[in-house]
C-alpha positions in Angstrom: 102.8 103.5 51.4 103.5 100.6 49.9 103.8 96.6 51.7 106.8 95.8 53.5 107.4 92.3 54.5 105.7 91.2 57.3 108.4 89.6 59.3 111.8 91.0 59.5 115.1 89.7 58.8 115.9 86.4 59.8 112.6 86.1 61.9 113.6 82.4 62.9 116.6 83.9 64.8 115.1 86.7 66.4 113.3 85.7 68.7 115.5 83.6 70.6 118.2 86.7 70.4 115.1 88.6 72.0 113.9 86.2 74.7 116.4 86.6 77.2 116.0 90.2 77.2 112.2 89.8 77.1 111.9 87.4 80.1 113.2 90.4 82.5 111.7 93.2 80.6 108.3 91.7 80.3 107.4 90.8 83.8 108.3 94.3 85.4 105.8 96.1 82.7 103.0 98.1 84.6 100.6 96.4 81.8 101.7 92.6 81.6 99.3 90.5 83.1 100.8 87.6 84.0 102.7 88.7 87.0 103.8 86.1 89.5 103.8 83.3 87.2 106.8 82.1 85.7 107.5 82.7 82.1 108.4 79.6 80.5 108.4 80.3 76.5 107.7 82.5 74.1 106.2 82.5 70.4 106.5 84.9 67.8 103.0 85.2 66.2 104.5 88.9 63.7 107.3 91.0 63.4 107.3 93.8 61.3 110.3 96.6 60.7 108.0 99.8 60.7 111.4 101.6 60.3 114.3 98.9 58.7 117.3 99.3 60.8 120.0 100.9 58.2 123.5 102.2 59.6 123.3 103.1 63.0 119.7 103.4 63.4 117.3 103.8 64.9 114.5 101.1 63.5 111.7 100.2 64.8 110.5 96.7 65.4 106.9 95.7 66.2 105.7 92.2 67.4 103.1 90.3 68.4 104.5 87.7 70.9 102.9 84.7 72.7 104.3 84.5 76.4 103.5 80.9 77.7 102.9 80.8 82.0 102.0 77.6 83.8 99.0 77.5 85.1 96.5 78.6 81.7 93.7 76.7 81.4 93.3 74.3 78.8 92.8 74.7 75.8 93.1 78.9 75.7 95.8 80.4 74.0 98.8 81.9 75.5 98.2 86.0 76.3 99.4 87.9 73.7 101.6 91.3 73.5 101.8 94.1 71.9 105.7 95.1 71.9 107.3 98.2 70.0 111.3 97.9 70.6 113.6 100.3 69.0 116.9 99.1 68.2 120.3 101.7 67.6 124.1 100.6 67.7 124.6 103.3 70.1 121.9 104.6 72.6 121.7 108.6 73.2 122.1 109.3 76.8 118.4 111.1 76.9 117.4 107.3 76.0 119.2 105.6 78.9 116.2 105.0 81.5 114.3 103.0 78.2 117.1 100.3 77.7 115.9 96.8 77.8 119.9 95.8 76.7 122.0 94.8 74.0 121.4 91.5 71.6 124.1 88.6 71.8 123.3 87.1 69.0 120.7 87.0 66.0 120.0 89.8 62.8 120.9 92.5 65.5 123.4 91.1 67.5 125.3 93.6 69.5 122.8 96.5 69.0 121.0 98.3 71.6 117.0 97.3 72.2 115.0 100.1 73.9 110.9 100.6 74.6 110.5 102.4 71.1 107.6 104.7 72.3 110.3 106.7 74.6 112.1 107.9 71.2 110.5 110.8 70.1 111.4 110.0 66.0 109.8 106.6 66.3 106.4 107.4 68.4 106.3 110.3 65.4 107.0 107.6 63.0 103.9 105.8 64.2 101.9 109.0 64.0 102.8 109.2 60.6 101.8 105.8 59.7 98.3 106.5 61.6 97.9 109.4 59.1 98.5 107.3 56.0 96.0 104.5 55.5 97.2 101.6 54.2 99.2 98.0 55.2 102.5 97.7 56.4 103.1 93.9 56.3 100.1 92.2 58.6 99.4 95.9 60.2 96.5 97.8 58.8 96.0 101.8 59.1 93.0 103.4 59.0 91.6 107.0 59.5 88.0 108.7 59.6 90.0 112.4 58.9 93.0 114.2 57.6 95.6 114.9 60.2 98.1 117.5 60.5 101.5 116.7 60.1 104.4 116.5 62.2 102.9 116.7 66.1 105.3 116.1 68.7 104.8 112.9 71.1 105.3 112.5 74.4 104.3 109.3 76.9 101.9 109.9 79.5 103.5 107.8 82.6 100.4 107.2 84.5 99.9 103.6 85.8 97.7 102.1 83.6 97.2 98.5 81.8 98.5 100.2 78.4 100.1 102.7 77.0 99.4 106.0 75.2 100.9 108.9 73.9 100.3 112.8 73.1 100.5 114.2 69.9 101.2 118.1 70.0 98.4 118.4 72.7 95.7 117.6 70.6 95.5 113.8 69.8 95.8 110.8 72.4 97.0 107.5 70.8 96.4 104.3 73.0 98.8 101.5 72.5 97.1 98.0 73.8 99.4 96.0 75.0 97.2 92.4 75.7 95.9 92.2 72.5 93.0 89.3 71.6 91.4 88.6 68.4 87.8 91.0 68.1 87.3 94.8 68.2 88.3 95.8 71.1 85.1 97.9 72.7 87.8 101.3 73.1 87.5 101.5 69.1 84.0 99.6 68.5 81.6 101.8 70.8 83.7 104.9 71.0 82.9 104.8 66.7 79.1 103.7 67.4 78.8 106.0 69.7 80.2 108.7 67.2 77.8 107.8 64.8 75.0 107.8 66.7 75.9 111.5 67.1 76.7 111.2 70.5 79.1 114.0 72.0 80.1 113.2 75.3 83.0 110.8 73.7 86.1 111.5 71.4 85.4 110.2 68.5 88.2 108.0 67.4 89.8 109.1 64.0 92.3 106.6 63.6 93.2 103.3 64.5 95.8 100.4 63.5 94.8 96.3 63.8 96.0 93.3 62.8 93.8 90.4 61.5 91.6 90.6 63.9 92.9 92.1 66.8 92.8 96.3 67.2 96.1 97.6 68.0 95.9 101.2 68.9 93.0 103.9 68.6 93.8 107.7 68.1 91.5 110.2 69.6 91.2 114.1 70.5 93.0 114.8 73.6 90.8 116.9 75.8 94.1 119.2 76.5 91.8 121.6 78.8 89.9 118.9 80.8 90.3 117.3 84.5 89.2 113.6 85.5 86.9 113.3 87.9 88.6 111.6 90.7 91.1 114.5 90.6 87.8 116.7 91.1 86.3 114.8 93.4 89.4 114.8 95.7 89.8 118.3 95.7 86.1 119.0 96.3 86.2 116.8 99.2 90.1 118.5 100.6 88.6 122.0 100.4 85.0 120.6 102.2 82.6 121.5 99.1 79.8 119.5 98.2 80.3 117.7 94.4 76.5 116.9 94.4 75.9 119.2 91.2 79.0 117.2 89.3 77.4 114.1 90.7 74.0 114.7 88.9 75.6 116.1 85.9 78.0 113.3 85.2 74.7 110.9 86.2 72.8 112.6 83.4 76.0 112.1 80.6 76.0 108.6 81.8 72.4 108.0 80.8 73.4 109.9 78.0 75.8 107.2 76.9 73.6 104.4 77.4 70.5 105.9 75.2 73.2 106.4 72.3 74.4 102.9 72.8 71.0 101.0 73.0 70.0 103.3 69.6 73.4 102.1 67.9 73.9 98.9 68.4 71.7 95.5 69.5 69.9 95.2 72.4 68.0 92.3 74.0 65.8 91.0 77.1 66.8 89.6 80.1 65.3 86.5 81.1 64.7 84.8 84.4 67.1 82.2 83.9 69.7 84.7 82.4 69.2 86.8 85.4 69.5 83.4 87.4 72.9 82.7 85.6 74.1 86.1 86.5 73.3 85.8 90.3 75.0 82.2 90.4 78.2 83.9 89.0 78.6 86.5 91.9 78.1 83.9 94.0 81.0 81.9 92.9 82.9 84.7 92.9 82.0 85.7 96.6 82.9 81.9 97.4 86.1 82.0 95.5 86.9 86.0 97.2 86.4 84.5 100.6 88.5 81.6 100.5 91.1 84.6 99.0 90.1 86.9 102.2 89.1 85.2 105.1 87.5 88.7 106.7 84.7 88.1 104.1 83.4 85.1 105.5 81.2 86.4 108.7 79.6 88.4 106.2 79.2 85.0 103.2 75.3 85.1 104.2 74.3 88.6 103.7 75.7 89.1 100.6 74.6 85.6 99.2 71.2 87.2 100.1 71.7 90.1 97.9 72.7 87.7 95.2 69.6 85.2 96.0 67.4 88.6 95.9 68.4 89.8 92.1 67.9 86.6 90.5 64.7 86.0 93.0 63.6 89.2 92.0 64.4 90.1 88.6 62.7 88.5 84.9 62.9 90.3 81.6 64.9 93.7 82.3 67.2 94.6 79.2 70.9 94.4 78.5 72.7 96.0 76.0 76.2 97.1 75.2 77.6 99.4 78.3 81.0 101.2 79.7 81.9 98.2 81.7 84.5 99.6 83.9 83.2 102.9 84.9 84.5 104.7 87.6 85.3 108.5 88.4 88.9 108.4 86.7 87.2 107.1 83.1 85.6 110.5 83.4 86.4 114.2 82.1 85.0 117.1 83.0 86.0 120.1 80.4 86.4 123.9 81.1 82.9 124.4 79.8 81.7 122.2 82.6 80.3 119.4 80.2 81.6 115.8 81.4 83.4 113.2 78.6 82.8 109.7 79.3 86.9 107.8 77.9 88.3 104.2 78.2 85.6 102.1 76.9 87.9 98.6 77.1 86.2 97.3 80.1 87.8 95.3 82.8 91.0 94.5 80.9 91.3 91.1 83.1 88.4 89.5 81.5 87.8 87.9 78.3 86.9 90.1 75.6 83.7 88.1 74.4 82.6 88.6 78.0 83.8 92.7 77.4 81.5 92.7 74.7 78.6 91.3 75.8 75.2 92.8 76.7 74.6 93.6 80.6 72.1 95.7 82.4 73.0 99.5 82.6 72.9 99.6 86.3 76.6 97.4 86.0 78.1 101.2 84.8 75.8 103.1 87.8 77.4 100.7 90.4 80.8 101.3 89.7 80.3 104.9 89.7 78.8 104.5 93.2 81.4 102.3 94.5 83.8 105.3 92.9 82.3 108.1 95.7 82.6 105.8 97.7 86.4 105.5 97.0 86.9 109.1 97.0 85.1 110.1 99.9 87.5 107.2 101.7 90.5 109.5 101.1 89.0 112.3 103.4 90.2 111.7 107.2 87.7 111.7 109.3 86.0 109.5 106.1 82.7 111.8 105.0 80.3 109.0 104.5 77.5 111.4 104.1 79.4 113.2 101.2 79.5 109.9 99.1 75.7 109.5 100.0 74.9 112.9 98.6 77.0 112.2 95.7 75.5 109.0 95.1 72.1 110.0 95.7 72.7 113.3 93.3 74.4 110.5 90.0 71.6 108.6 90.5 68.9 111.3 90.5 70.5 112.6 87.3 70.6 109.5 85.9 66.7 109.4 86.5 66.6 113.0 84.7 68.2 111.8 80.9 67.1 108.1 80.9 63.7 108.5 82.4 64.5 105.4 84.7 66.0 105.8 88.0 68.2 102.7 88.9 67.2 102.6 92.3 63.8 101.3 91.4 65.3 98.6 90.8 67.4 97.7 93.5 67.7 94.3 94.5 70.0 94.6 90.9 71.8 97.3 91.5 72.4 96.0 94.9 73.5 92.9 93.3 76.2 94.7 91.0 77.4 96.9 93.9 78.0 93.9 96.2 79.8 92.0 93.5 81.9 95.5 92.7 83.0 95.2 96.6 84.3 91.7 96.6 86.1 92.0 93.8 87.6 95.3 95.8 88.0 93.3 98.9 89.9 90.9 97.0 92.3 93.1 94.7 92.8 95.9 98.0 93.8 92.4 100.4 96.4 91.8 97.5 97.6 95.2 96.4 96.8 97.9 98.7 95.9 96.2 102.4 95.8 99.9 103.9 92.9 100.3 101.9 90.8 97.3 102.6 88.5 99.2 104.7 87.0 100.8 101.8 85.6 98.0 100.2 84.8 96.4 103.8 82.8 98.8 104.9 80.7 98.8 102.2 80.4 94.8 102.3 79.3 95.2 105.5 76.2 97.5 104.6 75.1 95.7 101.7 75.1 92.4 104.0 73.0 94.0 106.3 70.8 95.7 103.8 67.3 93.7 103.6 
């Protein structure tokens, strides 16, 4: 396919006909970040016409846009959004509920701006682009395979911090929305991990970026698979034990990590990294209990479990891990085998900090704070189940890797207690009916010696 330009028509006028539409669209998106901060500005850092608006339309518009808050630190660049808008003179009724409204002024003035992934032609557009490498202005395709032609899209609508679509049942494109220059770890370890020959992820087998930022990854959609929090739920509403998924799914985690540590660098953990990474929780806990003040009778405990990790451990390796793992970043397919998805991390954080090595046991107690989680749901709460769970990941953990990470756990300890603050923190905010869930287990790692 060949170049297009890499701006559109009159780029110095469009985005100040977009911006007022963009400052309320923007901040009631499940996936922008800066929520309760004003929006002050915005600047346009690409625009590119994937589909030239011609007659009536539709055309599809994809940007790059800067959104300036109060409140960044200085120095650090403005976040930075992915946005696909489709543009029409006259909107279908089918596309009603994906308005964002009409332009005043500008190269579109008086034509209809919509959330262009909602229009079947133009998320199939983008499909098509995926299966032709190549450049479109600054935007760069790229596939591993051929793909078939012509799959139809649909958007899945769960609540998530981007966005993807289904193709035909059989691919799964995700859409980042905060974008930041690097590979983002959902296309970089998902491909090492591929090449390493390791089956428990979809392989990615396309992927659009620009300079240096990845845009999108395509993947097989595992059409006949559940997640594992679904699972676990049902397990625990019909009372049957999960311990033989727990061990399983502890087995394709140390799976995972042997494929990671064999495809890509690994290093040693020394006593003053390990010093570094307990001083961190800490000011995290002190910053979470200023936040919450039902933390602070328990400040002294869990400083303890932080004081006893970096006390305690000199020389352990890191390497590249999941980073946000938890029972939904897991599938379980018909066959029974578990898929490991959603590599990004902790979208909140810095991606340098996504990328870097960490012990393993970070993955192993997220998992465990995840049974935990689920076995909250349950009324009366079934403690014990969690504990069987846990105790079942972990021993098949021990089974694939040859290391159990509870022989080392004044770490794992360590990871689990920052895991709860940050809980204690985001439930106080978001969710304050389930604050117990996190506070209960705050209050047994404090006490734990």
């Amino acid at each position: 396919m060949p170049e297009t330009a890499s701006t559109t028509r009159a780029p110095d006028a469009l985005l100040p006909s977009l911006a007022p539409l963009l400052h309320e669209w923007l901040p009631r998106q499940r996936w922008f970040a800066g929520k309760g901060r004003r929006v002050t500005g915005f600047t346009l850092d690409a625009a590119t016409e994937l589909l030239p608006l011609d007659g009536a339309g539709p055309g599809l518009l994809h940007l790059l846009v800067r959104v300036e808050q109060p409140g960044r630190p200085a120095g650090t660049p403005a976040d930075c959004y992915q946005i696909l808008l489709g543009v029409r003179t006259q909107l279908p009724p089918r596309l009603a509920p994906a308005l964002i409204g009409r332009i005043r002024q500008g190269p579109f003035a008086g034509r209809a701006v919509y959330e262009g992934l909602r229009d079947p032609r133009l998320a199939g557009l983008l499909y098509e682009r995926l299966r032709t490498p190549g450049r479109t202005g600054p935007l760069r395709f790229h596939a591993t395979t051929a793909l078939p032609p012509a799959l139809a899209p649909r958007v899945l609508d769960a609540e998530q911090s981007n966005s993807s679509l289904v193709y035909g049942d059989s691919y799964i494109l995700k859409i980042f929305r905060r974008v930041s220059p690097g590979a983002n770890p959902d296309l970089e370890l998902p491909l090492a991990l591929a090449g390493a020959g390791c089956a428990r992820v979809p392989a990615p087998v396309a992927w659009f970026e620009s300079g240096a930022s990845t845009l999108g990854v395509l993947q097989p959609y595992l059409r006949d698979s559940r997640d594992g929090w679904r699972l676990a739920l049902d397990a625990l509403a019909d009372g049957r034990e999960f311990t033989t998924e727990a061990r399983a799914l502890g087995r394709a985690t140390a799976e995972v990590h042997l494929a990671l540590a064999s495809a890509l660098p690994t290093k040693r953990l020394g006593r003053a990294e390990t010093e570094q990474l307990a001083a961190a929780m800490d000011r995290r806990l002190h910053a979470a209990a200023q936040a919450v003040p039902a933390l602070l009778p328990h400040v002294p405990g869990l400083r303890a479990v932080f004081a006893a990790a970096s006390g305690a451990v000199g020389g352990g390796a890191v390497q590249r891990i999941h980073g946000d793992l938890h029972l939904g970043q897991t599938l379980r397919g018909s066959d029974g085998g578990w898929a490991v998805i959603d590599f990004e991390g902790e979208p909140a954080k810095p991606l340098d900090e996504r990328r870097s090595p960490q012990p393993t046991v970070r993955d192993v107690a997220g998992m465990l704070r995840s049974f935990d989680y689920a076995a909250r749901t349950h009324r009366p709460w079934n403690a014990e189940w969690a504990a069987r769970c846990r105790a079942a990941y972990c021993a098949g953990y021990a089974e694939a890797s040859g290391a159990d990470p509870r022989a080392d756990p004044a770490l794992l300890h360590a990871y689990e207690t920052d895991k709860a603050v940050y809980e204690v923190v985001y439930e106080a905010r978001h969710r304050p009916d389930w604050l117990p869930v996190p506070m209960s287990a705050i209050e047994r790692l404090a006490a734990s010696p």
